[in-house]
C-alpha positions, 0 to 999 in steps of 0.5 A, spaced: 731 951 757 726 946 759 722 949 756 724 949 750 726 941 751 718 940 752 716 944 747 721 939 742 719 933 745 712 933 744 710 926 740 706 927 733 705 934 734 711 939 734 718 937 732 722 943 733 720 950 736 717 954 729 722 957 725 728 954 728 732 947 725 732 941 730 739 940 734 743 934 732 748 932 737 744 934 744 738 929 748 732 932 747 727 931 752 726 924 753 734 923 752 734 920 745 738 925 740 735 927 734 743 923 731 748 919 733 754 922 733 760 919 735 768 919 733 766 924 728 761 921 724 754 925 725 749 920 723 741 922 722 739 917 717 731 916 716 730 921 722 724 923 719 727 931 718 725 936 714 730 941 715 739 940 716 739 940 723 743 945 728 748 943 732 754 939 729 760 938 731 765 943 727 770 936 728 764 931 723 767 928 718 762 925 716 754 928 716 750 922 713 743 925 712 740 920 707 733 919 708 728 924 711 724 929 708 728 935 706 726 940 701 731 945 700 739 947 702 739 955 704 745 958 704 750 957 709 746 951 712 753 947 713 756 954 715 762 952 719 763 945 719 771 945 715 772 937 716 767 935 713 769 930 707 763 926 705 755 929 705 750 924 703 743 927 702 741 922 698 734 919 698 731 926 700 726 932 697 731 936 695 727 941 689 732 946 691 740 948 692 740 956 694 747 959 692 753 958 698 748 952 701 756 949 701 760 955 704 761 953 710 764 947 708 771 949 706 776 946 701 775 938 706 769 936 701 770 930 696 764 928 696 757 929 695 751 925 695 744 927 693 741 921 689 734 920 689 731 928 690 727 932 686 733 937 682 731 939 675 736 943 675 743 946 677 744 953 678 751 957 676 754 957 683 752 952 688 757 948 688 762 953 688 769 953 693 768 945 694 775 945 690 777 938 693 770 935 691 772 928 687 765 924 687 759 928 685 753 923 685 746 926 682 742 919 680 735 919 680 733 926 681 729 929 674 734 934 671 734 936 664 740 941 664 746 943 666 748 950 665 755 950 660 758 954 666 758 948 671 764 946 668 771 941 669 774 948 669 770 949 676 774 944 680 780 941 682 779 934 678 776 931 673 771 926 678 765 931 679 764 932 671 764 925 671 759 924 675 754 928 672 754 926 666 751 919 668 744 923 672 740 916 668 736 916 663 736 924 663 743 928 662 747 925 658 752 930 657 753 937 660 750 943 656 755 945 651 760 940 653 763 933 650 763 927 654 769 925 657 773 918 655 777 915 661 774 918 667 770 913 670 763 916 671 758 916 678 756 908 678 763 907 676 763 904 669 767 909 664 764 912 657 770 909 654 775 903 655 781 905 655 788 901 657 795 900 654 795 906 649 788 903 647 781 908 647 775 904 644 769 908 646 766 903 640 757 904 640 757 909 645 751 912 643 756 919 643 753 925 639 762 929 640 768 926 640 769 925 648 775 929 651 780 926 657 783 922 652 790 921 654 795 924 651 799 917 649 794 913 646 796 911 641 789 908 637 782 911 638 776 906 636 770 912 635 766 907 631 759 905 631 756 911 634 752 918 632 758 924 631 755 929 625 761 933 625 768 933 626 770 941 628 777 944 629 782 941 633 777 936 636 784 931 637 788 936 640 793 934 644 794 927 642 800 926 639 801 918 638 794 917 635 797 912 629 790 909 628 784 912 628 777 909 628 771 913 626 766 908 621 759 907 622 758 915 624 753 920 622 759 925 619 757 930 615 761 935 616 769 936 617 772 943 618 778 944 616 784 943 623 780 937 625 785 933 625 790 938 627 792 936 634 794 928 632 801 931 630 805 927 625 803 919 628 796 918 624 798 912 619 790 910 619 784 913 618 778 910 617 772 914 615 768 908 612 760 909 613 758 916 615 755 922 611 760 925 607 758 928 600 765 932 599 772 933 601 775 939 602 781 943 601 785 942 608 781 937 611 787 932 611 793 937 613 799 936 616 797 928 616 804 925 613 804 920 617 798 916 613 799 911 609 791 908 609 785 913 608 778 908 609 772 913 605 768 907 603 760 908 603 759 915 604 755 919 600 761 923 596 760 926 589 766 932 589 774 931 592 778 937 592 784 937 587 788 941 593 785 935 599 790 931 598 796 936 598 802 933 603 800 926 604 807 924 601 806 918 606 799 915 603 799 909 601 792 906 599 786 911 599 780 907 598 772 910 596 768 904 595 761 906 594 760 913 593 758 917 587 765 919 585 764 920 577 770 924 575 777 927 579 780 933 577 787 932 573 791 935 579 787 931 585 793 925 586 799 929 584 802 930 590 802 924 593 809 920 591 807 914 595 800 912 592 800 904 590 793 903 591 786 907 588 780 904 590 773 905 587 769 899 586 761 902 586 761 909 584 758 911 579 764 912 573 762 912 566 768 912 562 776 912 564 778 918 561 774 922 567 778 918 572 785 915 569 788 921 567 789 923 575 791 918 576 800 918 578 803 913 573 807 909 577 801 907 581 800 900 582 793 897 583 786 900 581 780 897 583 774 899 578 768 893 579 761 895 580 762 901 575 758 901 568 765 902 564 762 899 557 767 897 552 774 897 553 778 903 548 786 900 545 791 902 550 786 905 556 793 903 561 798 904 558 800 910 562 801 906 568 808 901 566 808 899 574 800 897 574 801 890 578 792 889 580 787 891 576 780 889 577 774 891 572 769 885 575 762 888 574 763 893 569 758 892 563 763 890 558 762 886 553 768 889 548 775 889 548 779 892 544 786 890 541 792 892 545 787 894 550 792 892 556 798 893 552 804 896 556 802 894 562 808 888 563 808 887 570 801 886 571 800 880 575 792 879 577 786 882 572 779 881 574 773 881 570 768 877 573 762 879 572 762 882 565 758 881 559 765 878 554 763 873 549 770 871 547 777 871 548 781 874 544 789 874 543 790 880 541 786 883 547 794 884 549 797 885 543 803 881 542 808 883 547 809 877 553 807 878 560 811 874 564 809 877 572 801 876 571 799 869 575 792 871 577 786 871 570 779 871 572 773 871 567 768 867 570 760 869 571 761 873 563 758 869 557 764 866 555 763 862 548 770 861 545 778 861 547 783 863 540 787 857 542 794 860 544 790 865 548 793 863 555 800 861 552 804 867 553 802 867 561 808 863 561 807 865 570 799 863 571 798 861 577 790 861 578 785 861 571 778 861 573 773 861 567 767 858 571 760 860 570 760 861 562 758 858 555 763 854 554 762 848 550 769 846 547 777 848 549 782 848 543 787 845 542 793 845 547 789 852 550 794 850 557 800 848 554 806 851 557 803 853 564 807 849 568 806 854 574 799 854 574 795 852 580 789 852 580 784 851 573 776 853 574 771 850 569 766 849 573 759 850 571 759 851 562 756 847 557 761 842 557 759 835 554 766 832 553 773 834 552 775 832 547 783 833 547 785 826 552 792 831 553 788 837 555 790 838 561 797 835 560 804 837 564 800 842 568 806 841 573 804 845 578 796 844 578 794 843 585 786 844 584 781 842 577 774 843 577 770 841 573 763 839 576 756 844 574 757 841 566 754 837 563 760 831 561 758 825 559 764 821 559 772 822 559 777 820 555 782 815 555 788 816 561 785 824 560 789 824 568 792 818 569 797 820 563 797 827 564 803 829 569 799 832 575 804 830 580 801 835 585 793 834 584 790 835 590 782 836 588 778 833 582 771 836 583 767 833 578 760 833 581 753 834 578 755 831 571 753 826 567 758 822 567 756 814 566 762 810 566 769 811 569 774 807 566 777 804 570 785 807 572 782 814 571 785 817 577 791 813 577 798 817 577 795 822 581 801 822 587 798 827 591 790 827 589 787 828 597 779 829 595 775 827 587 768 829 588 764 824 584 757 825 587 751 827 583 753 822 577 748 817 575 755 812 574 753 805 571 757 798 571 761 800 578 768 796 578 774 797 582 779 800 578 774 806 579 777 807 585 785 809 585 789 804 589 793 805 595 800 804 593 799 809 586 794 814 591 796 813 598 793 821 599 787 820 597 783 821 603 775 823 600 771 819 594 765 821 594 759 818 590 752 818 590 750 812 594 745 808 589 744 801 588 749 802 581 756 803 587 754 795 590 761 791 587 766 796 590 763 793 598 768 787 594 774 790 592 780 787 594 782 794 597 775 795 601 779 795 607 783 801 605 778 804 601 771 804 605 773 809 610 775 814 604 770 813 599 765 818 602 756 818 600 753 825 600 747 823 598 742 820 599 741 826 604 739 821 610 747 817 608 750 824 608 758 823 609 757 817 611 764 812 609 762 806 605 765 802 612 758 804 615 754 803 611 751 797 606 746 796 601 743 791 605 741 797 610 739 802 605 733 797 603 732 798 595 738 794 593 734 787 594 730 788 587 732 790 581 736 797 582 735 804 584 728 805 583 729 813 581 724 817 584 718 811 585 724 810 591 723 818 593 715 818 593 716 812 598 721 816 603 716 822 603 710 817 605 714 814 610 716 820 614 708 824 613 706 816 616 712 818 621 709 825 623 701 823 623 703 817 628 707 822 632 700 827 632 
């Protein structure tokens, strides 16, 4: 044998005998071991090894050959070695694995590292009988595909799948199979997070919905990623699902049975955002659980009149932007517990394509953005339950008398945004309706109120009128509205308001906004002899009010926050102010701080009030109280008052000097 010790050692010429692997536990001839073998852990780290040596110990536990200079695997080159439980190969030149290169490992292997090589390719049968196989690694090789046969079906556990699925920036899933959502992948971070019955595998960047989710999750976040289709039985096997997320997807497609495997849990499902251009018979069955199907922003056109058959526990369905025009007359006869149809942004033209599929004891439909034009006589009636009907955006400039009769428990109409020039009392006909509390009719072209209009809503909570033409009110127009709370008048074509006892015994009234107008004055005791003992907010802004009687805002118990900025106000006095003993709530005055403001700094309560009466322009006093501001300090009060714009012209110059000196 001392030969063959010569021939071995013989530096930088011959590393081992031709055609034989070197030894890696046994001295060679300078006594130094090709590894470090000890306590059953065979180290040949960096040994500048082309090949798998020989000589291995059949007790190793632990053979670590990371870092040398092999190119292949041949079969059976780890022949009898059944205790080894971890491999690392990495940071070799490994271009090729040879069928049962891991026989001779046994059933002890749990894992196996070949990071950093030159594999573009994993072969049926390399990894065969490795059945205690846990941890695979394969970063930074130059792999471009998996064959399908290498598959979880092929080890003992999930772990090995895991690892493959994270070969960066290369592989991203196996050939033909889903990703897995719970298992942790080979740098330890999972496709999915999931905890406590919560999957959220949100922005994954996933193409399939992944498989491994546990059977009792019970809400599934698939949103924000890049699934097309939905095939058949893709959510097998998860019964407790009650909420499942898959908005902001590329879905196009969904075969019938895709939803099968969720059992009878489901309460919610979210489809918002994808690709869906119809929705087929059969798609939804066995869901009877469901109470929420989210549709909104698709691209759907056709609905089957079978698809919802069975859904006895829908609630809500909403289809907001789609180009839904029609429904069949038998689409939603099947669903006893439907309150809610929503389907804002579509493209329906006229309500008789639409509401005749609709069940009668249904509750609310929300039609805006839909170009109806005019409103026909009864066009509800067949719905006596109808609580919310919102009709904002629809083009319409008519409506027809008794277009809303029968509908006695309506309790909220919108029809913001539409093109009405009036209102008129028989829009209703004559019956009372003693549920509706919310009337909206802002953003039209509102000239005129048939006086009696409103008197018949004995319950109105909220009137909002803002963004019209109106000019003028009639009479008494709110009278009997003891309940309502909220009025908006703001931006119309008011100048005055004539009727000092407009707003009277509006009892309940918590919000008045009357700013964006034009109003030049107000008449005598309008709110301090008005009976608004709950006013919280008087909003009377960018008006063109010059004078505020003084007690204007008196008797206003409750009043919190009067907006009077952007008023060119003369002839200032206390009295504008509400004293303290009649308005201990009020908490913000503002005002526009000109040189026109100037007594209020000598009013008796200045103490109290100065903290409270507020500036909100000029810019540079923006909210700045009274109390921490004065006319000596703004500068142009020393003259003779506010010189208007010859003021602002000196600012602009100011701050232009201010940023050449600072150039």
């Amino acid at each position: 044998m001392h030969i063959l010790w010569v021939l071995l050692t013989v530096p930088a010429v011959v590393t081992t005998v031709q055609g034989q692997r070197p030894l890696a536990c046994d001295s060679v001839g300078d006594g130094s071991p090709v590894c470090s073998c000890r306590s059953g852990r065979v180290s040949c780290e960096d040994a500048d090894l082309t090949d798998v040596p020989t000589d291995i110990p059949p007790d190793t536990g632990t053979l670590e050959l990371t870092g040398n200079k092999i190119t292949s695997l041949p079969e059976l080159v780890f022949d009898d070695l059944p205790q080894v439980s971890t491999l690392d190969l990495s940071d070799n030149e490994i271009a090729s694995i040879e069928v049962g290169a891991f026989d001779g490992l046994g059933g002890s292997l749990s894992k196996l590292d070949l990071n950093n090589n030159e594999l573009v390719s994993l072969e049926d049968g390399i990894l065969r009988n490795l059945t205690s196989l846990v941890y695979l690694y394969l970063k930074d090789n130059k792999i471009s595909t998996i064959p399908e046969r290498i598959t979880k079906s092929s080890f003992k556990t999930m772990h090995i799948l895991w690892v493959l699925l994270t070969v960066p920036a290369v592989v991203t899933t196996v050939q033909g199979q889903r990703p897995l959502a719970c298992d942790s992948v080979g740098d330890g971070s999972p496709v999915c997070s999931c905890r406590s019955g919560r999957v959220s595998c949100e922005d994954a960047d996933l193409t399939d919905v992944p498989t491994d989710i546990p059977p009792d999750t019970g809400t599934l976040e698939l949103s924000g990623n890049k699934i097309t289709s939905l095939p058949a039985l893709v959510f097998d096997g998860l019964p407790e699902v009650t909420t499942l997320d898959l908005s902001n997807n590329e879905i196009a497609s969904i075969e019938v049975g895709a939803f099968d495997g969720l059992g009878g849990s489901l309460r919610k499902l979210d489809l918002n955002n994808n690709e869906l251009v119809s929705l087929e018979d059969g798609i939804l069955r066995n869901l009877t659980s469901l109470v929420y199907l989210y549709l909104k922003d698709n691209k759907i056109s056709t609905v089957s009149s079978e698809v919802f058959r069975g859904l006895s526990s829908l609630l809500q369905i909403f289809f907001d932007g789609n180009r839904i025009s029609s429904f069949h007359v038998d689409t939603f006869s099947d669903l006893p517990s439907l309150y809610a149809v929503e389907l804002p942004r579509n493209r329906i033209r006229r309500l008789d394509s639409i509401l005749p599929a609709l069940p009668s004891r249904v509750g609310s439909i929300d039609l805006s953005g839909n170009n109806l034009g005019n409103i026909g006589p009864a066009a509800f009636n067949r719905f006596p339950t109808l609580s919310s009907l919102n009709l904002k955006s629809c083009n319409i400039s008519v409506v027809s008398p008794d277009a809303f009769v029968g509908l006695e428990f309506l309790g909220s109409l919108y029809f913001d945004e539409n093109d009405l020039v009036e209102l008129k009392n028989n829009m209703f006909g004559t019956h009372e309706y003693s549920s509706l509390a919310i009337l909206r009719f802002n953003d039209n072209k509102i000239k005129t109120i048939e006086a009696g209009f409103f008197n018949r809503f004995r319950r109105l909570a909220y009137i909002q009128l803002k963004s019209n033409n109106l000019a003028s009110l009639p009479p008494g127009v709110f009278a009997n509205l003891s309940r309502l709370e909220e009025l908006l008048l703001n931006d119309n074509k008011f100048e005055s308001l004539d009727d000092p006892n407009i707003f009277r015994d509006l009892q309940s009234i918590r919000t008045l906004e009357l700013q964006e107008n034009n109003l030049k004055s107000l008449p005598s005791g309008i709110f301090s002899e008005s009976n608004l003992p709950k006013l919280k907010t008087l909003g009377l802004h960018y008006n063109a009010l010059t004078e505020i009687e003084n007690g204007t805002f008196d008797n206003l118990p409750n009043i919190n926050t009067i907006y009077l900025q952007y008023n060119p106000l003369k002839n200032v006095s206390c009295g504008m102010i509400p004293s303290k003993g009649m308005s201990a709530s009020l908490e913000m005055f503002t005002v526009s701080c000109t040189c026109d403001i100037e007594p209020l700094y000598d009013c008796p309560e200045f103490g109290w009030f100065g903290y409270n009466v507020v500036c909100l322009s000029p810019i540079w006093v923006w909210r700045v109280p009274l109390n921490y501001t004065s006319p000596d300090r703004w500068g142009w009060c020393s003259g003779a008052g506010f010189p208007g714009t010859n003021w602002i012209a000196l600012a602009v110059l100011l701050l232009l000097s201010n940023l050449f000196i600072s150039n």
